[in-house]
C-alpha positions in Angstrom: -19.1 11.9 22.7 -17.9 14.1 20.0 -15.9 13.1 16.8 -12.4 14.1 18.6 -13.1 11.8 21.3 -14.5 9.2 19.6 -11.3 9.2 16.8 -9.0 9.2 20.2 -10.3 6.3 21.4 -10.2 4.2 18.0 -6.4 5.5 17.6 -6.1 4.3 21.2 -7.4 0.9 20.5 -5.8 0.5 17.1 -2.5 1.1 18.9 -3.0 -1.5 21.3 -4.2 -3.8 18.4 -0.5 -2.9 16.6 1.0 -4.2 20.2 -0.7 -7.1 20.7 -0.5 -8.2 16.7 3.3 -7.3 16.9 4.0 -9.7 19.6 1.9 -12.6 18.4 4.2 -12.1 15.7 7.2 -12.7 17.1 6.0 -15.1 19.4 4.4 -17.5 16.9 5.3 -20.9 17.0 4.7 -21.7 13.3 5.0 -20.1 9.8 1.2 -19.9 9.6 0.5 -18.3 12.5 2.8 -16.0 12.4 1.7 -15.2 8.4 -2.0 -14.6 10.2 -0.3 -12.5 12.6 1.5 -9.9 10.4 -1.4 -9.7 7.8 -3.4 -8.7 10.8 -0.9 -6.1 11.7 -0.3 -4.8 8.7 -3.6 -4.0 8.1 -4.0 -2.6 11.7 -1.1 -0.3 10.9 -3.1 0.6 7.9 -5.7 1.6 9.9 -3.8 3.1 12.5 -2.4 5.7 9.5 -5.4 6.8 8.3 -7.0 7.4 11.7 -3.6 9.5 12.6 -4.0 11.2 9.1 -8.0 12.0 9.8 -7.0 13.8 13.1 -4.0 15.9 11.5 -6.1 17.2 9.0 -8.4 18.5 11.5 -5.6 19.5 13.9 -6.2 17.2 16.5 -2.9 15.7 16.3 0.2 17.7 16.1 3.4 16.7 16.0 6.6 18.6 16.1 9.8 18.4 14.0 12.6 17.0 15.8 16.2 18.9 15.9 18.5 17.3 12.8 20.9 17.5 16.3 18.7 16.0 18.6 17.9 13.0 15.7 21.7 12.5 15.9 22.7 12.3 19.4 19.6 10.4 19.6 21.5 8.3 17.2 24.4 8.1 18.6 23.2 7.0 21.9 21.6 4.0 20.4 24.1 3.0 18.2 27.8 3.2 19.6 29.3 0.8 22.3 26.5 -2.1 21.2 27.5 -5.5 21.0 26.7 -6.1 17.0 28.7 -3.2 16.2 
């Protein structure tokens, strides 16, 4: 397995760490648990930025810059006709 795979796979994981954290953390029944919960995914998120940031530096990760229009209408969509506006 070479580093690119092997950095894929612990984004991957890391990701699904970030998912499961996030909904013990809204889930938790108690203050405690749901402290232990977001500690743990803040540092997963930590985690899951440097790995990200490893890989663009190496140009294993691109990204692309969204549209200022695109953002908007995205925007829009999302935030017109809902019930808390």
């Amino acid at each position: 397995m070479d580093d690119r795979a092997l950095m894929e796979d612990l984004l991957l994981v890391t990701k699904g760490a970030c998912d499961l954290y996030m909904h013990g953390t809204i889930e938790s029944s108690t203050p405690t648990v749901q402290t232990t919960f977001t500690d743990s995914l803040n540092d997963a998120l930590t985690m899951q930025a440097a790995i990200y940031k490893a890989m663009e530096q190496r140009g294993w990760y691109k990204t692309e810059v969204a549209e200022a229009s695109k953002v908007q209408q995205t925007y829009n969509k999302f935030t017109t006709n809902q019930p808390w506006s």
